[in-house]
N, C-alpha and C positions, 0 to 999 in steps of 0.2 A: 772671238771678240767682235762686236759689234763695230761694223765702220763708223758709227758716228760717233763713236767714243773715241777718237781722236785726239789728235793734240791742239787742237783748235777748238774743241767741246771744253778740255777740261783748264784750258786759259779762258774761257770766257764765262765758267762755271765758278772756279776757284778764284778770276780775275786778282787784280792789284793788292784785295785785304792779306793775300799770303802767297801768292807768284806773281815775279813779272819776266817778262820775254826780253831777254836782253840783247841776243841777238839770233835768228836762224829764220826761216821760213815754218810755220808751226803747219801749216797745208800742207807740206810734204809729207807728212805722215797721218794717212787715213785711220789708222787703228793703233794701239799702244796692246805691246803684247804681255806685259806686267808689269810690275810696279820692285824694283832690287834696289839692295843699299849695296853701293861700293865697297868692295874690299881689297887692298890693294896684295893682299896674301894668299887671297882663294882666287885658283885656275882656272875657276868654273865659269864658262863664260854664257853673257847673259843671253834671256832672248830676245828673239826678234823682236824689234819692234821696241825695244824695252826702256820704262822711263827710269832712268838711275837715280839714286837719290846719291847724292857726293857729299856726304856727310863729313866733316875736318880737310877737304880738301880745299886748298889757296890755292895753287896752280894747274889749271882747267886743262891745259894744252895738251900733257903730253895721252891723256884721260881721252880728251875728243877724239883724237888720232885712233886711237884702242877702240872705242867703242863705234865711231864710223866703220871698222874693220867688220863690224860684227852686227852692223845695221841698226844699233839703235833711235830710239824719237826721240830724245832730249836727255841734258844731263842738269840737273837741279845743285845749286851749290850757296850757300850762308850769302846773302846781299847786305849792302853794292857790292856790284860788282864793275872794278875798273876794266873795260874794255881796251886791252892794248892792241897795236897792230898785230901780234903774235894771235892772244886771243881767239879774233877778228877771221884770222887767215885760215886756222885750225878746225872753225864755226863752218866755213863755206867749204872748206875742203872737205871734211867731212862730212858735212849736212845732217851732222845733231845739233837740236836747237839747245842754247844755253839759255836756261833761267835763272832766276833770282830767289833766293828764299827771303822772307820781310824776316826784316829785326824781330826780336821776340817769338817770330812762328818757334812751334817746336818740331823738332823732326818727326819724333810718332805720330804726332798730331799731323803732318802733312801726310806720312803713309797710309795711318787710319782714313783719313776724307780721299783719298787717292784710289784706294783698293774699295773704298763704297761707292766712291763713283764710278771707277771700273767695272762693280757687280750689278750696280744700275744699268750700266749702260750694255748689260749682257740680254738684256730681257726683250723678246720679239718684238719689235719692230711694229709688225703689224697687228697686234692687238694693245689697244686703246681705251682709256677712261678719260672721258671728256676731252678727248682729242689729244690728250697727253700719252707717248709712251707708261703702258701700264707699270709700275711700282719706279718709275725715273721720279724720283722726289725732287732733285735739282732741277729737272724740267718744270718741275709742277709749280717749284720755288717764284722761278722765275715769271711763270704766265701768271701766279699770283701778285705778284709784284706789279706786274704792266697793268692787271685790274685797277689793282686799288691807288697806284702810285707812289709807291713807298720800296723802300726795302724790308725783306722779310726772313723768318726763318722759322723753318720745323722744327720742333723739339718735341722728346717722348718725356714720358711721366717723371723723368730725374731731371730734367731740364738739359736732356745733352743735346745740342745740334746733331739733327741728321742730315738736313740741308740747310741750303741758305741760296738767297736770289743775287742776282748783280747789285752792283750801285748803294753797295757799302756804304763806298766813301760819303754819303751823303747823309748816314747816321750820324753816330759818335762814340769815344773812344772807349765806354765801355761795350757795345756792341764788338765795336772790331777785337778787342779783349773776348769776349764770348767765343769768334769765332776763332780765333788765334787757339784757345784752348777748346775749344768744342763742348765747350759746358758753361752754363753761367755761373760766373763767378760767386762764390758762396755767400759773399756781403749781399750782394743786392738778393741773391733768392731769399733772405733771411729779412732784409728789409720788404721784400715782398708779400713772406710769407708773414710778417708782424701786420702788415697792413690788409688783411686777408685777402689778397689778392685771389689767391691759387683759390680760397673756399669762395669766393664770386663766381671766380671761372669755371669751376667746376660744377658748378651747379646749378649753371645756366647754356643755353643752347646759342646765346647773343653773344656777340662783342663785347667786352670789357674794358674801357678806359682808363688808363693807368696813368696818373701825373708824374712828372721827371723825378729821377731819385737823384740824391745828391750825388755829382760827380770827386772823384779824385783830387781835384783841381781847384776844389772850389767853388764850383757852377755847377751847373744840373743836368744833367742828361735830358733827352727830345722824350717825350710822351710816347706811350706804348698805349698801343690794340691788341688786345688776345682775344682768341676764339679758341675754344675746346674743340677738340677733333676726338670723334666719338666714332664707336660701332655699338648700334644698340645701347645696354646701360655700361659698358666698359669704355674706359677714358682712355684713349690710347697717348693722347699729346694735347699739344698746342701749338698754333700758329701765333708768330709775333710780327708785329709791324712798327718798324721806329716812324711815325709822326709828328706832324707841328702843331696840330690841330686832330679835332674829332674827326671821323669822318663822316661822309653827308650821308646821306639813309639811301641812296642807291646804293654808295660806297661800305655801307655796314651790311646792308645785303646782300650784295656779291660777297664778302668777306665771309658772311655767315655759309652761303652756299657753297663758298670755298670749303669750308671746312669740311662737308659732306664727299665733298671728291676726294681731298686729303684720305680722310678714313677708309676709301675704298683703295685708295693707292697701298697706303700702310696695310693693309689688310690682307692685299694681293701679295707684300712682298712678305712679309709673312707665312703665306701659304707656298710663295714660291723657293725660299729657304725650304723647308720642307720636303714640297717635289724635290727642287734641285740635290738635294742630301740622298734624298731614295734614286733621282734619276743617277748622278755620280756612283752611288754604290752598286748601281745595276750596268753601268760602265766598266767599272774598275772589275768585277767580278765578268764580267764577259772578256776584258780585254785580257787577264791571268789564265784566264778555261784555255784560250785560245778555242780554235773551232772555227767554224763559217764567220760568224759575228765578229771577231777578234780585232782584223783589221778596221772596219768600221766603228766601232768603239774606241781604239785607239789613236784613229784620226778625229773622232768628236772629242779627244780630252788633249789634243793638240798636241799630241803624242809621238806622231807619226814619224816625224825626222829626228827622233831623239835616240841616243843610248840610254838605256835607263838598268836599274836595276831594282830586283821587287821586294821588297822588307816585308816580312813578317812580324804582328808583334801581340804577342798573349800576356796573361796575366799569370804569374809562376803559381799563384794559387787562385784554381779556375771553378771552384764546387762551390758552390752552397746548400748546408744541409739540412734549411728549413725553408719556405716561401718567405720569409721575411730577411735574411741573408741572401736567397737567390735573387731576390728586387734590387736587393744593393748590389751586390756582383753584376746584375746587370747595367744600372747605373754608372759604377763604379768602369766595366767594360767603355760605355759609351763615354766618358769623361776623358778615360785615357787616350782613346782614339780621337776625339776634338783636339786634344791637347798633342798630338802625333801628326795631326793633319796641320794645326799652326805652325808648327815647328818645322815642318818641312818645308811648309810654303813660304815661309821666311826665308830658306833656304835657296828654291826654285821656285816661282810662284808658278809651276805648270804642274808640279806635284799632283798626283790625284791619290787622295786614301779613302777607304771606305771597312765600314766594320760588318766582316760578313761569317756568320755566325759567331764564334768566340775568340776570333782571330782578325785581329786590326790590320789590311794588306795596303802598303802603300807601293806606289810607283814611284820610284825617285830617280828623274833626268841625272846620271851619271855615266862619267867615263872609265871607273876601275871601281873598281869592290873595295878599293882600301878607303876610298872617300865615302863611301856609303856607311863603312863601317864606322867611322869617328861621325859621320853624323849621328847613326843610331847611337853610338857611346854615350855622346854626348848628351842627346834627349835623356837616357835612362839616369845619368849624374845628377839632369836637373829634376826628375821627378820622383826618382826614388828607387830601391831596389823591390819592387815589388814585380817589375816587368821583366820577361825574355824578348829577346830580338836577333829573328834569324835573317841573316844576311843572303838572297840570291846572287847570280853570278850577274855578268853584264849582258846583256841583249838588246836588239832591235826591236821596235816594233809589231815585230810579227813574232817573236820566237821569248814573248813575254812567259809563255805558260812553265819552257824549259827554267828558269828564271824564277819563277814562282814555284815549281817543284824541288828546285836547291832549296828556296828558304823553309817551304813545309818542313822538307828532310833537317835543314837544321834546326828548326826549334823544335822536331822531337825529341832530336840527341839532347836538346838544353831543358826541356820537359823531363826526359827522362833522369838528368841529375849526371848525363856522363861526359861532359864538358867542364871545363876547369873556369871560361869564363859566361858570365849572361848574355855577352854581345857576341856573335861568332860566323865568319863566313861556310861556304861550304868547305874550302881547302882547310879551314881549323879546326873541323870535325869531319874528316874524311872517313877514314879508319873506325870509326863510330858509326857515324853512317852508314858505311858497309854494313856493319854485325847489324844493323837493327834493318836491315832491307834484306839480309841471309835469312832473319829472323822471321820477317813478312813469308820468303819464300816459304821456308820450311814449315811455317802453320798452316799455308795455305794448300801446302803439300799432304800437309798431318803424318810429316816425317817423323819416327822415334827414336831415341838414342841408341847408339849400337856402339859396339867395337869394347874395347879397351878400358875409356871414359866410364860406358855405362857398366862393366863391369865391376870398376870400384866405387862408382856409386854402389851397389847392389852390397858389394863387404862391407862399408861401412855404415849401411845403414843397419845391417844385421847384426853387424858385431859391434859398435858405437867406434868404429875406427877412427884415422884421419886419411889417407891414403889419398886422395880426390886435393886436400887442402896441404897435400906436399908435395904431388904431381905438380901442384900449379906454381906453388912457389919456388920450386927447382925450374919449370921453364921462366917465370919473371925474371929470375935469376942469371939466366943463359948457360946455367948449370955449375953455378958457383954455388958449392956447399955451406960454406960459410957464410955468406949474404941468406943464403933462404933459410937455413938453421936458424939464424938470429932473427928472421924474416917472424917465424913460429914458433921463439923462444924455447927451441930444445938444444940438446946440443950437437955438434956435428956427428958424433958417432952414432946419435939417436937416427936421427935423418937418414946416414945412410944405410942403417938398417931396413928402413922403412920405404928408401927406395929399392932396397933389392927384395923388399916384401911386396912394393905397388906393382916390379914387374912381373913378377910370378904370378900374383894376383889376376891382374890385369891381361897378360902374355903379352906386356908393349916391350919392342926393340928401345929403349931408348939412346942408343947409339946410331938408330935409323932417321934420320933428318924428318923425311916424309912422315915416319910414325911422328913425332914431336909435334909437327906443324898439323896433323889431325887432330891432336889429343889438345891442344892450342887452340885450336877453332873450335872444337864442341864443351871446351872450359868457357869457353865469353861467350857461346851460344845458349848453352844448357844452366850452366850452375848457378846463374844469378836469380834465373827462373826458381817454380815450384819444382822443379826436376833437381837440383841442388841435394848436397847433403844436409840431409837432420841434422841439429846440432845434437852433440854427444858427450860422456862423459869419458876420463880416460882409463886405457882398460890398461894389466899390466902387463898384459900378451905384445903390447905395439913393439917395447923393446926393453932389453935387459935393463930392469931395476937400477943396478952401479951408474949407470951411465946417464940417466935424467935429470934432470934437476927438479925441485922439489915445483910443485903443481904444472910440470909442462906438461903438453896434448900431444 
């Protein structure tokens, strides 16, 4: 995070229309490490640096205490707020500043302008557009402002605020309503839009005069300026300026040339979404590889002091079997992983995910696997059963890879269909895991079946037996005739005919432990494969006629 996105940047950015500093030193804290809402059920404690938002919380105190523990920059909570000696005592002791939230603000709406000002204020320092940190829109708000003498604001083509300049208070009350909900309220774009406002502005490269629309109250809102903010022939927005008066023709032309810096700002930040999506995925994927790069990647994703653990996450149906299905499967990939990457970060806002190849990997700051896992649960509840999510184990920063090779392994076992549920750590698919990594070995070995097993494959593929599909359910069984007889709807006297046929057959001990646990492992290695038995028909050699019942195998 950039130091000068601070606590002292974003009171004098967001000022009075929706925080006020109730009591702390906001200089205390050079940089704001993210943007968390309080919960007073989740253990997970926030970080450094961190602006809380104390959403339904009435008493601050025992909150400041906790979150000084843990270094936070400020705790934000529904204003007024009465300052008691308690309060007061809690504020200095701990040295997190308490704000105010305004009447009417809404909470997402303070996190959404929170977390854009934060992303703003990520952006290097030393490269400049008109003197302005490049794509800092609240910067640019502002030096706008001081041009022309007004307050102002950014909006894109839906009319939502992206910024806004200081010195609100000096508009009126449906502006500060604008900025409260971050969109201009539908009435007046409607009344705008009757009075063709929006087809003026658009259509012209000048300033626009707007007379006051009727206020709420009875009386009339202050007179607006607009300027299109263009790149080339694409309208990307508009700048607004609440007024008393027109302005003078020095004031309409700086306005105008404002508007050309605007578009190169929006344009950069634009393109630096973008980068920054490819730079974070060429992060996240180095800092999983592990390798040389590993540590530095995961000290650039601010990683470095954290327990994390690596999620996996694919889509359960991953093919498409035309160019017009694979476009959407690709689509459809990248939507899931946007929608993986908010959810997380909602969660810890230092999260990093990135979609690399067909496989969504996130990093998620956690202490145990069991928290990882109800997060993942929970994403797949709210988005659907179309997605698997394999759970890694816990790791440092350095030992992310071992971490990200649990989750691979589990979402092949949840790929391959041998997990019971979508969501799953490694210990929930241990045992699974194993056979499909014996499985890796043995192909890469170009091992072939031998022993006992491949034996009766070999009868009952010649003679259309069963032998192979009694062997197995006598051991599922732990050698309960009755459980595996009804297992295969014959009946018990069939079965153990059939077993004293599979050992002859076969020549397996099956009173020999060791023999079992072979004939056990090359059943979950082999027979699920094309090495398996053909299906067959039954013949009437398997066992005496009297004793079958009518179409058993």
């Amino acid at each position: 995070m950039s130091p000068r996105t601070g606590l002292a940047r974003v009171l004098d950015d967001l000022g009075t229309t929706l925080i006020d500093l109730v009591r702390g030193d906001p200089s205390r804290s050079t940089g704001i490490g993210g943007v968390v809402i309080h919960d007073p059920h989740d253990d997970q404690a926030p970080p450094p640096s961190a602006l809380v938002l104390g959403v339904g919380v009435a008493e601050p105190v025992g909150i400041l205490r906790e979150l000084g523990a843990h270094g936070a920059a400020a705790l934000v909570v529904r204003g007024p707020v009465d300052v008691t000696p308690e309060i007061a005592a809690a504020v200095d002791a701990s040295g997190v500043a308490l704000l105010g939230l305004a009447q009417g603000a809404s909470w997402t709406q303070l996190a959404a302008m929170l977390r854009s000002l934060l992303a703003e204020g990520q952006v290097d320092p030393s490269e400049t557009l008109g003197g302005v940190p490049a794509g800092d829109l609240f910067a640019l708000a502002n030096a706008v402002a001081s041009l022309i003498g007004a307050p102002v604001t950014i909006e894109d083509r839906s009319s939502r605020v992206l910024a806004f300049s200081g010195r609100q208070d000096e508009a009126d009350s449906s502006r500060v309503e604008t900025i409260l909900g971050r969109q201009v309220p539908a009435r007046y774009s409607q009344l705008l839009e009757a009075r063709g406002v929006f087809q003026r502005l658009y259509r012209s490269d000048q300033p626009v005069y707007v007379d006051g629309l009727p206020a709420d109250d009875g009386g009339m809102c202050l007179p607006r300026v607009a300027v299109a903010v263009r790149a080339g022939d694409e309208v990307l927005g508009s700048i607004w300026a609440a007024v008393r008066s027109p302005l003078p023709p020095d004031g309409t032309a700086a306005f105008r040339d404002a508007a050309k810096l605007v578009a190169l700002h929006m344009m950069r930040q634009r393109a630096g979404a973008d980068v920054e999506r490819r730079l974070r995925a060429d992060l996240v994927s180095t800092a999983v590889e592990g390798g040389a790069g590993a540590a530095e990647a995961v000290r650039r994703l601010g990683l470095a002091d954290q327990s994390c653990v690596v999620l996996a996450l694919a889509l359960a149906h991953s093919h498409g079997d035309d160019p017009a299905s694979h476009a959407r499967l690709l689509a459809e990939r990248q939507q899931v992983a946007d929608a993986f990457a908010m959810h997380l970060t909602a969660v810890h806002p230092r999260a990093a995910t990135a979609l690399i190849s067909d496989v969504a990997y996130a990093i998620l700051p956690a202490e145990s696997e069991d928290r990882a896992l109800r997060i993942a649960t929970d994403f797949r509840n709210r988005i659907g059963n179309h997605v698997l999510v394999g759970v890694g184990e816990v790791a440092d920063g350095l030992t992310l890879s071992r971490s990200r090779a649990g989750a691979d392994l589990v979402l092949r076992v949840l790929r391959a269909g041998r997990a019971s549920q979508p969501v799953a750590r490694v210990s929930d698919v241990h045992s699974e895991g194993l056979l499909l990594e014996l499985s890796d070995l043995i192909a890469e070995r170009g091992d072939a079946l031998t022993g006992p097993v491949a034996r009766l494959i070999a009868y009952d593929r010649k003679h259309g037996a069963c032998l192979v599909e009694t062997l197995s359910a006598w051991l599922d069984a732990f050698g309960d005739v009755a459980a595996a007889s009804a297992a295969v709807f014959v009946h018990p006297n069939t079965f153990r005919y059939r077993l004293r046929r599979l050992s002859e057959v076969g020549e397996i001990d099956l009173s020999d432990p060791n023999a079992r646990f072979a004939a056990m492992l090359q059943l979950r290695l082999w027979r699920p494969g094309a090495a398996g038995p053909a299906p067959r028909t039954p013949r009437s050699t398997d066992a005496p006629a009297a004793t079958a019942r009518p179409g058993a195998r």
